[in-house]
C-alpha positions in Angstrom: 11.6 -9.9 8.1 8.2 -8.4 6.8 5.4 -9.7 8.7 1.8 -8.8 6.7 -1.0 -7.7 9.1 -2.7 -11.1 8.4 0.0 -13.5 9.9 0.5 -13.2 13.6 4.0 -13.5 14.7 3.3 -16.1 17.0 2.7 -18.4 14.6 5.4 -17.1 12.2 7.7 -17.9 15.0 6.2 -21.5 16.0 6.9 -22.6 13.1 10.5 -21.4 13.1 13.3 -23.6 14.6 17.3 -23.1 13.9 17.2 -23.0 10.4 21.0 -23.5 8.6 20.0 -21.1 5.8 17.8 -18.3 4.0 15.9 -21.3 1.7 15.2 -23.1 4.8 13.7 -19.7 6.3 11.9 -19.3 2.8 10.7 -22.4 3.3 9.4 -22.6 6.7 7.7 -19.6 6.2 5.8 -20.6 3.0 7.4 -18.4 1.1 8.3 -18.2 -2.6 11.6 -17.7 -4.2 11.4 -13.9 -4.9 9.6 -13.2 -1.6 12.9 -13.8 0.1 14.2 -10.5 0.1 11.2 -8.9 1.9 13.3 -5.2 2.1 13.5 -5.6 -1.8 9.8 -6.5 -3.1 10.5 -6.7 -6.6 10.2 -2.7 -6.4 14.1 -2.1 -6.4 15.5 -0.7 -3.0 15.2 3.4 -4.4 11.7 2.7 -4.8 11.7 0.8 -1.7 13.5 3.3 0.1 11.2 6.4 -1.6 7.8 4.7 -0.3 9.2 4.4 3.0 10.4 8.0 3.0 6.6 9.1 2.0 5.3 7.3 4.6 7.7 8.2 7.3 6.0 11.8 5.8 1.9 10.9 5.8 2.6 10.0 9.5 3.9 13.4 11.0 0.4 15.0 10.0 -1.8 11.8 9.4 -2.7 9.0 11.8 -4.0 5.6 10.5 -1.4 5.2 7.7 -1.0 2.4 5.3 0.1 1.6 2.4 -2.1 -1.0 -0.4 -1.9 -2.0 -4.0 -4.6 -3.0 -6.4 -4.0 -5.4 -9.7 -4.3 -3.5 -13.1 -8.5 -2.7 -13.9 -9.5 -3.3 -10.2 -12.6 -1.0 -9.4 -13.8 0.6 -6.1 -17.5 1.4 -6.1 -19.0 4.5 -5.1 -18.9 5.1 -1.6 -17.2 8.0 0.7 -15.5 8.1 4.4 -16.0 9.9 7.3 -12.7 11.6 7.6 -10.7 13.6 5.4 -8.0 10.8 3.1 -4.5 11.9 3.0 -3.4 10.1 -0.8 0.2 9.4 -2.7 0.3 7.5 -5.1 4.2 5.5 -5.2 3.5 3.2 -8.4 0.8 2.9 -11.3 -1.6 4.8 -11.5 -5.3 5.2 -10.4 -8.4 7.4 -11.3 -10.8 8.8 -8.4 -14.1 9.6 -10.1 -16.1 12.0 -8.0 -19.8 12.5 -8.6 -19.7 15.3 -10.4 -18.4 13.6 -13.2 -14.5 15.3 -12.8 -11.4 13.0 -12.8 -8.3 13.2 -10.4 -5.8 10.8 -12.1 -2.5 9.8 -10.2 0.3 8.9 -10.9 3.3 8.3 -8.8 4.8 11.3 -7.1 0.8 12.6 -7.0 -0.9 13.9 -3.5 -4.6 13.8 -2.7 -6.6 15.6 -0.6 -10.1 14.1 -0.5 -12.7 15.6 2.1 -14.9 13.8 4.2 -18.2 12.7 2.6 -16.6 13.2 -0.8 -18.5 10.4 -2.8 -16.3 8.5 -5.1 -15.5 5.9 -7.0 -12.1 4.4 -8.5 -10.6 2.5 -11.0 -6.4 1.2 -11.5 -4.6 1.7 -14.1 -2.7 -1.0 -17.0 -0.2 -1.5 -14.9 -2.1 -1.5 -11.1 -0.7 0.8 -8.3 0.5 1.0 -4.6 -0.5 4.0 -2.4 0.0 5.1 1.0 -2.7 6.8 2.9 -4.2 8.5 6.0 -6.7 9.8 8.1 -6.5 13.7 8.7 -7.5 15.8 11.2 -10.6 17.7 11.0 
């Protein structure tokens, strides 16, 4: 079972009892029909299995990792962190527009290094994307 960071387990697991089946799961736990297979998420299990392996990755020289996805067109306003960002890009694509006007587009497969107080902006691609990122050390 996937649990996201905004259900606590406790509750998933109140309102669990002996359940006969995987619909009666699905449906105790709210979920849909094709969120059933939570290892799976509509991804395929290669691609599954790929954005694990890059994150099992980030994590032997990043701390803080985690992985997001934005819808196709979302937009990030300008704005910069206070550590240096560890990026990959798994699906979709996304563009990082830095101040000085350049571009860093990625696509899956991509790696970005982007040094603290780097102001930047972003905006996702036609078809949206999932990254996995991290904090790295100074």
């Amino acid at each position: 079972m996937v649990v996201r960071d905004n259900v606590r387990v406790t509750e998933l697991l109140d309102r669990l009892q002996v359940l006969a089946d995987r619909a009666d799961v699905r449906t105790a736990l709210g979920l849909g029909e094709h969120d059933t297979d939570a290892h799976c998420p509509s991804i395929g299990r290669r691609a599954y299995r790929r954005g694990v392996e890059i994150e099992e990755r980030i994590r032997t020289e990043a701390r803080d990792v985690y992985s997001w996805s934005n819808g196709p067109g979302d937009r990030y306003g300008e704005h910069a962190h206070l550590y240096n960002k560890l990026l990959y890009c798994t699906r979709g694509s996304i563009d990082f527009r830095l101040r000085d006007g350049k571009t860093i587009h990625l696509e899956p497969g991509d790696r970005m290094v982007l040094p603290s107080g780097t102001a930047h902006a972003a905006v996702v691609g036609p078809t949206g994307c999932t990254c996995i990122e991290g904090k790295l050390p100074d």
